[in-house]
N, C-alpha and C positions, 0 to 999 in steps of 0.2 A: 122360343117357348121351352125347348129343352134346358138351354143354360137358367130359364129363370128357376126352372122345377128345379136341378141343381142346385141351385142356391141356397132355395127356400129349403131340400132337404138337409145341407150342411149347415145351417142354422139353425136346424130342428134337434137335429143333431150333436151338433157340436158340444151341447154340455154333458151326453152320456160319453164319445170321444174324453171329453175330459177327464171326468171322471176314471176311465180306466188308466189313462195315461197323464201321470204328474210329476213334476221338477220339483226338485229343492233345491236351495243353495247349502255351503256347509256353513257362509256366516253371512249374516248381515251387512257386515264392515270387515274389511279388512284396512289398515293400517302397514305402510312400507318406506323404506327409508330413500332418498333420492339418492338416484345413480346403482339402488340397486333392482331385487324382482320380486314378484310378487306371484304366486298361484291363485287363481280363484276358480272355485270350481262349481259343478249344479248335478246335481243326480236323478237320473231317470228312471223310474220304473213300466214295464220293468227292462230290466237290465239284460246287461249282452252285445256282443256285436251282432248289428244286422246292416248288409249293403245299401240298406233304404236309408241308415241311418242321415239325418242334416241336422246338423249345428249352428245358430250364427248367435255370436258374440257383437254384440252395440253397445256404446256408450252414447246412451238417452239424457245425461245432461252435465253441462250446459248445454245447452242448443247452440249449433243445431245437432241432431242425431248424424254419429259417424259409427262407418262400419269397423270392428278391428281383425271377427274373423270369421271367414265362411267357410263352412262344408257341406256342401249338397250330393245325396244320396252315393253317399263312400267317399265322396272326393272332394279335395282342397280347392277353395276355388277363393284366387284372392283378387280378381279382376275390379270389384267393386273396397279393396280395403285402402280405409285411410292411408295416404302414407304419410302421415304422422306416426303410424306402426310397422309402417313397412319393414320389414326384417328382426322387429323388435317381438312383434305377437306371434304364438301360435298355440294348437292346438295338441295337449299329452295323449297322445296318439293310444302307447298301451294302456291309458285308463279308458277306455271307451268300452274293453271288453267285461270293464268291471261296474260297468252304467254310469262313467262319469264321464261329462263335459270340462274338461279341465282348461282353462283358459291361464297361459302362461306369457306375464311380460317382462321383459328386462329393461337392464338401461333406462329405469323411470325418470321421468320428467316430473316436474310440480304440476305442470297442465296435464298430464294424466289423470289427475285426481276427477271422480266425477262418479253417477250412478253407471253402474255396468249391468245391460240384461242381458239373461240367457237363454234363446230360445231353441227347443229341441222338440223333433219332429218325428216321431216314431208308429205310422201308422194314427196314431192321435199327435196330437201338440199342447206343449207348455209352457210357460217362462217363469221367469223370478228374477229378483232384482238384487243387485248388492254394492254397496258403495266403496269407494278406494280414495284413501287419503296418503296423500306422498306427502312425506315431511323432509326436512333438512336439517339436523340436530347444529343447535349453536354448540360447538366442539369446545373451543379457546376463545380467548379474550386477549386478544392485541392491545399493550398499551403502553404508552407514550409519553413525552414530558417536555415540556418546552419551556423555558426563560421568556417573560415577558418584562416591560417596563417597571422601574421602581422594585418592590423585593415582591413580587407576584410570581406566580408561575403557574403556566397551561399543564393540568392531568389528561390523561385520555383516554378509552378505553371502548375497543370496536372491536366487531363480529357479523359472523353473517348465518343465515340462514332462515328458514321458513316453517311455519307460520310468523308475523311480528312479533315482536318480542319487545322489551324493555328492561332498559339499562340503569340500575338505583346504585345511589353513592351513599355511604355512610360514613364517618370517621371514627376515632376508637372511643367515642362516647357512645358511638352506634346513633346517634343525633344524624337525620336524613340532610343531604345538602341536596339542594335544586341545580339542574345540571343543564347544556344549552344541549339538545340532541339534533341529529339529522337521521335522512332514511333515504337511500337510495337503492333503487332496485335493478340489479344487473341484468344482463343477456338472459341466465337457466330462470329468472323468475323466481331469485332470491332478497333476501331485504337483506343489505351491509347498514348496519346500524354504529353509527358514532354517538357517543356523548363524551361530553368536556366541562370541568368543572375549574374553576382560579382559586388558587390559596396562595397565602403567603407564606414564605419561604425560608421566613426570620423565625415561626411559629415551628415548634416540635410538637408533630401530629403523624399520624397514620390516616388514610384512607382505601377504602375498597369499594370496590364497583363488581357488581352480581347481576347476572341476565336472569331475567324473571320470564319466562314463556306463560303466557295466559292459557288457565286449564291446568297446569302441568302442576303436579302436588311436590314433587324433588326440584331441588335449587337447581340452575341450571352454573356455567361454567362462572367465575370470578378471580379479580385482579388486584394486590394490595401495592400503595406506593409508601412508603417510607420517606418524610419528608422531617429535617434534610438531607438523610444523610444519601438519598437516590438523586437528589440534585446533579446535574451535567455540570464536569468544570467548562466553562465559559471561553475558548481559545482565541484570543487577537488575531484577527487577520488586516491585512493589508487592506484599504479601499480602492475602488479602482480608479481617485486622481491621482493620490501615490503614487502606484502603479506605472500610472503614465508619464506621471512628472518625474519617476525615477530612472524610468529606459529613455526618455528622450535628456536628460542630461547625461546618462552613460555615453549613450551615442555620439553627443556633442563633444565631449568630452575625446573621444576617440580619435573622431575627424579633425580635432586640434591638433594631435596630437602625432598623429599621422601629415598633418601638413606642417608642423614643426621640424617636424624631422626630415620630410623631404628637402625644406630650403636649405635647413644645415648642410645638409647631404650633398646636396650640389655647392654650394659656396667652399664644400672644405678642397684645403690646398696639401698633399704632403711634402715633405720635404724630405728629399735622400742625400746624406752627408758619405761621400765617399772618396776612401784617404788609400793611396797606393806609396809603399815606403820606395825609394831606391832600389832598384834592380831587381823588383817583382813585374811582371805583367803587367801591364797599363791596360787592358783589353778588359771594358765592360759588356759585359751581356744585361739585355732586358727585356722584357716580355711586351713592351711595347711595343705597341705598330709602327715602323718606322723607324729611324736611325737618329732618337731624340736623346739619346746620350754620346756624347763626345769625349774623349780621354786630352786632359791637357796633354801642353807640349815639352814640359818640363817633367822629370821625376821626383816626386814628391811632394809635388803639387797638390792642393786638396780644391774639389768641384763639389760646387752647390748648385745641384740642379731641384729645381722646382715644377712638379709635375702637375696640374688639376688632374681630379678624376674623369674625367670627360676625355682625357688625354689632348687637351686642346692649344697649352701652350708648353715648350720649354726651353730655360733663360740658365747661361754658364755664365760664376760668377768667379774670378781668380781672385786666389788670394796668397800672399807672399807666406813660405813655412814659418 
């Protein structure tokens, strides 16, 4: 009975509570760039630190409702916080004694974007609502050129970043060409947008390619090609039966060539002519194994011995001076 009467008088209530105690944000919207941070704050009257004071910061949509920062009566409390913000949110601590709620994020993500409330509890309670859009600015224009069949050739012209965007060609009549695009969306929840357009190559022309962000009153980044004279020279390469057909006849080639030589090698015989005059020394020395040189028995004799390399035969032939 006692908690209904409770009730019924904090609903009785609650709009003069109100009334004395109200929030405001300082904007609507805020707008921030990804990867970097963002402040959003709410202001309470009236103002001051007081140890009663509780703060909690939520982001109410998309759905579902996540929490990013608590403070209940003086103290931090992050038991219940997303950790999708984990170490990324907090609260500016010395704005509290100036009536603000200052909720501060870094390191933005794209899926941070969303409505953020702030409620603040001070003896009465309030909130107010305020939206956060994370952008990705298209910075540069990547672009490209490739040789196709016949006198064609691939332009190209890619970037990345968030919200979508769109990628228009014109030539130097300013005459729009129709371009083939793709959109692929990476890991951070970015859009890498390609578009490619064909021209020919025989034709002296200019073209450029400009990112158009939807909403956005200033041009965004663009890319011009100069054709022909940005044309790639074309370098010959080897294909890979060439290739093969050239190492396996080198190879072959070798192995002949090597066993050419080897037969020779063994089939060859040399021959030592060795002439001793009258009343010199008859005494050969040889490096041979064995005692396969013999000194005639005359002086002035000459011997023709015939050695293989193998050291396998050898044959004395005499012959009269």
């Amino acid at each position: 009975m006692e908690q209904a009467f409770l009730l019924v008088l904090h609903v009785v209530l609650w709009p003069t509570l109100a009334a004395l105690f109200t929030v405001e944000v300082d904007s609507l919207s805020h707008v921030a760039e990804f990867h970097g941070d963002v402040t959003m704050g709410c202001r309470f009257q009236p103002g001051g630190w007081d140890p009663k004071l509780s703060v909690v910061w939520q982001r109410v949509q998309p759905l579902p409702d996540v929490e990013v920062y608590r403070m209940d009566n003086g103290q931090e409390d992050l038991t219940s916080q997303n950790l999708q913000y984990h170490g990324r949110a907090r609260l500016v601590s010395e704005e509290l004694t100036n009536g603000w709620a200052k909720l501060h994020v870094s390191s933005l993500r794209i899926n941070d974007s969303g409505v953020y409330r702030c409620l603040v509890e001070l003896g009465g309670a309030d909130y107010k609502q305020t939206t956060l859009t994370v952008k990705a600015t298209y910075k540069t224009i990547i672009k490209s050129m490739q040789r196709r069949g016949g006198d064609e050739v691939e332009l190209a012209c890619e970037s990345e970043g968030y919200p979508l965007a769109t990628i228009n060609w014109r030539d130097k009549s300013l005459r729009n060409i129709k371009s083939n695009d793709t959109v692929v969306k990476t890991p951070d929840q970015l859009f890498h947008v390609t578009s490619k357009i064909m021209v020919k190559y025989s034709e002296k022309n200019n073209y450029t390619c400009a990112l158009v962000e939807k909403g956005e009153a200033t041009k965004g980044p663009s890319a011009r090609f100069d054709i022909p004279d940005e044309i790639p020279v074309i370098e010959s390469k080897p294909n890979t039966l060439s290739i093969v057909l050239g190492t396996t006849l080198t190879v072959a080639m070798i192995i002949a060539a090597t066993i050419f030589g080897y037969r020779r090698q063994k089939g060859r015989l040399r021959t030592l002519k060795l002439y001793h005059p009258p009343g010199l020394n008859r005494d050969v020395t040889s490096d041979l194994p064995g005692p396969l040189l013999a000194a005639p028995t005359d002086p002035g004799d000459r011997l023709f011995v015939t050695v293989s390399d193998l050291y396998q035969e050898a044959t004395e032939k005499e012959t009269p001076h």
